[in-house]
C-alpha positions, -999 to 999 in steps of 0.1 A, spaced: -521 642 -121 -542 655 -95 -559 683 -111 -586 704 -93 -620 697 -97 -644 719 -125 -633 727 -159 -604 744 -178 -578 752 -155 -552 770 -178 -540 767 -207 -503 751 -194 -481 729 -211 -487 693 -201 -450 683 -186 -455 710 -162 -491 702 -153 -481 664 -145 -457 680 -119 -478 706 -102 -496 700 -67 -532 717 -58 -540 726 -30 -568 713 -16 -606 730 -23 -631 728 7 -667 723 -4 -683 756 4 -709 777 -12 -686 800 -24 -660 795 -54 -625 792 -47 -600 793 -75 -577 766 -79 -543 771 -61 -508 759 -70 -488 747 -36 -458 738 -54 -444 723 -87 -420 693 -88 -387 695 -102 -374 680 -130 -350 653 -119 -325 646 -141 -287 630 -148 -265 661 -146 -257 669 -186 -218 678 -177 -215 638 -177 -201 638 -141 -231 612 -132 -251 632 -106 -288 634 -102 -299 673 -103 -332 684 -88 -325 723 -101 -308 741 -125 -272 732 -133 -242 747 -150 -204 749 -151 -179 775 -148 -154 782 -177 -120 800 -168 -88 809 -189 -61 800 -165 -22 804 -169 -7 780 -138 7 753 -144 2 760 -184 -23 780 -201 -53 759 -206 -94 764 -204 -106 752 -166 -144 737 -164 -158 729 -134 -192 710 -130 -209 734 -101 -233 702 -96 -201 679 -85 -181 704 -81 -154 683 -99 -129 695 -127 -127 685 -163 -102 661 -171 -84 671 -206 -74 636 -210 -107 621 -208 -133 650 -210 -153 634 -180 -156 657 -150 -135 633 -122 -109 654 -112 -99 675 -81 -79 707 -84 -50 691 -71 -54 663 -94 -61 686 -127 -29 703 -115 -8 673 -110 -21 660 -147 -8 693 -162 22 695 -144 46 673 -168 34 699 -198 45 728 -175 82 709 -175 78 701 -214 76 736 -219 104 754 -197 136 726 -208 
């Protein structure tokens, strides 16, 4: 951690001070206060479970749809990848998602 040099710098938790960057302080006669350039991100396995590393925040988009059948729709926005109902990992394309709810579509209208 490459903190700046003199004393108390602020009262910051410590996982975000192991991931901040000073800038650099010239020796001068007069003080300069210590100066962020940037903070690292938190890199991490995406949590939707479709295996990708993340670097910012992530999410997934939840929509009632009707076509083929009436179902629930996620979509990982970090993959960009559909959940499969079968399996509940996030591997499938549209096309696929469609084509795995296609025979309940026929179940339903015979």
């Amino acid at each position: 951690m490459d903190l700046p040099k003199g004393g108390k710098v602020m009262d910051l938790p410590k996982e975000i001070l192991e991931r901040i960057t000073w800038k650099e302080t010239k020796r001068t006669t007069d003080p300069e206060l210590p100066t962020i350039v940037r903070i690292a991100p938190i890199v991490k396995e995406c949590e939707q479970g479709c295996g990708k590393i993340i670097y910012e925040h992530q999410g997934y988009t939840l929509a009632k749809r009707v076509t083929p059948v009436n179902y629930w729709q996620n979509m990982c926005k970090v993959c960009k990848k559909y959940k499969n109902p079968n399996t509940g990992e996030y591997n499938c394309s549209l096309a696929e998602l469609n084509a795995i709810l296609k025979p309940n579509f026929v179940k339903k209208h015979k």
